[in-house]
Every structure is written in structure tokens, then in C-alpha cells.
C-alpha positions as CSV (number, residue, x, y, z in Angstrom):
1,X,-68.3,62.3,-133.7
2,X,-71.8,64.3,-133.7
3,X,-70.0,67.3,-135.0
4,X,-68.7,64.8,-138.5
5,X,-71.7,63.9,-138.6
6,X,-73.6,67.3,-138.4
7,X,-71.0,68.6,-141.3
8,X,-72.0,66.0,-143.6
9,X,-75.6,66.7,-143.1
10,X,-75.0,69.9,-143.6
11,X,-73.0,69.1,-146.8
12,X,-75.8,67.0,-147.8
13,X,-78.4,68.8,-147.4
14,X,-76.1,71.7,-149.5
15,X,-75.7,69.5,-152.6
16,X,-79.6,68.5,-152.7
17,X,-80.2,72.7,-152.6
18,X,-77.6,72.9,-155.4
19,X,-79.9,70.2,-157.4
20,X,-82.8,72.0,-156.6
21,X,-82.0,75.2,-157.9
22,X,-80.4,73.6,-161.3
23,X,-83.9,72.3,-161.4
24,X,-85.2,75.5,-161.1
25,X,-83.1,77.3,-163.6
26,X,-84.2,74.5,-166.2
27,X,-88.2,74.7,-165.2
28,X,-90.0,76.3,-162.8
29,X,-93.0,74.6,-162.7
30,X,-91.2,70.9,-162.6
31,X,-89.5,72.6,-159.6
32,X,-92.7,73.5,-158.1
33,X,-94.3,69.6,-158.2
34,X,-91.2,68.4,-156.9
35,X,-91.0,70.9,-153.8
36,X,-95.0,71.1,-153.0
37,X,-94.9,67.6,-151.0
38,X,-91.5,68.7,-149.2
39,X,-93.5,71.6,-148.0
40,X,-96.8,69.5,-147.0
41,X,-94.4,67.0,-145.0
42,X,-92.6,69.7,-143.4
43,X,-96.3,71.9,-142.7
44,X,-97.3,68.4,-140.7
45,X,-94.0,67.7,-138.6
46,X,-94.6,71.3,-137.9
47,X,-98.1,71.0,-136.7
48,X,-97.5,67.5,-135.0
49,X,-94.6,69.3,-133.0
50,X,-96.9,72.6,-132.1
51,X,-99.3,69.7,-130.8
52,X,-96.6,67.7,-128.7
53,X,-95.7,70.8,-127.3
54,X,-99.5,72.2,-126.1
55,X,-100.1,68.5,-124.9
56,X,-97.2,68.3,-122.8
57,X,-98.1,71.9,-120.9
């Protein structure tokens, strides 16, 4: 079962990648307001799990 499941992530996660780079082919900067608060969420589950990590030691 997890291994479905992983595939279809993984297929999921392919498609939306796909989308994104149409979107950057058509506009760069569009592409750039869309992605910016991916990479702001993904900086602060980052950081959150450097912290976990130094709290727990």
C-alpha cells in the first residue's frame, strides 16, 4: 500500500512541475509570484525542523 501511494505522490507532484514550467515558458515573472510563497513555506518547515532537531539533542 505505502509504495501506491508514494507513486502517486510522486506522479503528482510530476504533473504540478509540468504546470509549473508551462507557466514559466508563458511568463517568467507570473511564475516567480506564484513560486516565492512555495519557497517561504518550505524556508520555515525547514527552519522549524533544524529547531526540533537542536531541541531534542
Amino acid at each position: 500500500m505505502p509504495t501506491i501511494f508514494n507513486s502517486i505522490q510522486i506522479l503528482r507532484i510530476y504533473f504540478m512541475f509540468n504546470k509549473l514550467w508551462g507557466l514559466i515558458n508563458q511568463n517568467s515573472k507570473s511564475f516567480i509570484k506564484i513560486i516565492e510563497p512555495f519557497t517561504r513555506i518550505n524556508f520555515l518547515i525547514f527552519s522549524i525542523e533544524q529547531n526540533s532537531h537542536t531541541m531534542s539533542l
